[in-house]
N, C-alpha and C positions, 0 to 999 in steps of 0.2 A: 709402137703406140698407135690402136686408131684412132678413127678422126672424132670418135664419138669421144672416148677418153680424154683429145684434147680439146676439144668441145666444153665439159664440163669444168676446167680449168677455169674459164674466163664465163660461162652461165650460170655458174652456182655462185661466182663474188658477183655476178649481175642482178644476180636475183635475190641476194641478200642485200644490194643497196636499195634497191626497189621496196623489198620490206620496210627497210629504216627509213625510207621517204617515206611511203604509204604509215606508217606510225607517227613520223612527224607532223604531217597535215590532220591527221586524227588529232592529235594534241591541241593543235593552233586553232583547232575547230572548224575545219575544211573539210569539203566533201570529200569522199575518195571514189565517189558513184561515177562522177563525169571525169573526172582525171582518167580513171582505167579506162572506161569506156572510149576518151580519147586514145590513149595506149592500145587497146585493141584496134581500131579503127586503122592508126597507123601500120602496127602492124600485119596487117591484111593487104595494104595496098605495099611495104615494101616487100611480104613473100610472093605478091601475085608478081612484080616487078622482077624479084629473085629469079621465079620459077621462067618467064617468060627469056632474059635474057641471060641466063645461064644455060638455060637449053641451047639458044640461038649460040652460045661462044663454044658451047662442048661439042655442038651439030657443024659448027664451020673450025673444029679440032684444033683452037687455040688452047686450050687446056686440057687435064684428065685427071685422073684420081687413080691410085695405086688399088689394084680388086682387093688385095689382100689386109688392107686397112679400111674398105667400108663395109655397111650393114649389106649390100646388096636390097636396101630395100632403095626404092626413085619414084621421081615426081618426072616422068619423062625421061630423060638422057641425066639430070641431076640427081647426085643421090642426096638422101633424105638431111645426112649430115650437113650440108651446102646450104641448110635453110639456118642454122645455129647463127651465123654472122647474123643478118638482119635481126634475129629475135633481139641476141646480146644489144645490139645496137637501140632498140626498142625498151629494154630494159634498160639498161645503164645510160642512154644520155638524159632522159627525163628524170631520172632518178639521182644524178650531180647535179640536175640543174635545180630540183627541188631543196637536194642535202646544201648546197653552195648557195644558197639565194638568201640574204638577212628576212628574217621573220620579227613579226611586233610582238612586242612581249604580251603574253595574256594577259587577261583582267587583272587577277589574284595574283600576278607577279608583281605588279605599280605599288603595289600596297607594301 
């Protein structure tokens, strides 16, 4: 199996919770402009974080990656698959803590 394969494992149910958030707060009549925009944001400072000390742990040869399970495509000494964890994490904790958090019932519900 590589790592992309097992990559999508855990970013396709991340990214389908993210959907059902992002529908949820549609409903409730929330914005979903600044939420993602937060979402992006984050994720940019945990890949520049990814990219910076993943290099530093693979350059001082605490870890490695089997050749014949990744893309051969890198962001430095990291290959490209190594960025999947922060995304997932990016995705799916904002996205539990949306789908997990009690909501007010609409207008048109009270009634």
């Amino acid at each position: 199996m590589t790592y992309w394969l097992l990559n999508l494992c855990f970013l396709l149910p991340a990214a389908g919770l993210l959907a059902a958030a992002l529908l949820r707060r549609r409903r409730s009549g929330l914005s979903n402009r600044g939420f993602i925009l937060r979402l992006a944001g984050t994720a940019g400072v945990l890949l520049a974080l990814t990219a910076v000390f993943d290099n530093l742990m693979i350059a001082v040869d605490l870890f490695g990656y089997n050749p014949e399970r990744i893309s051969g495509a890198f962001l430095g000494l990291a290959p490209l698959e190594d960025f999947a964890y922060p995304l997932a994490a990016v995705l799916l904790l904002p996205a539990l803590w949306e789908l997990l958090s009690p909501r007010a019932a609409l207008p048109e519900e009270n009634q």
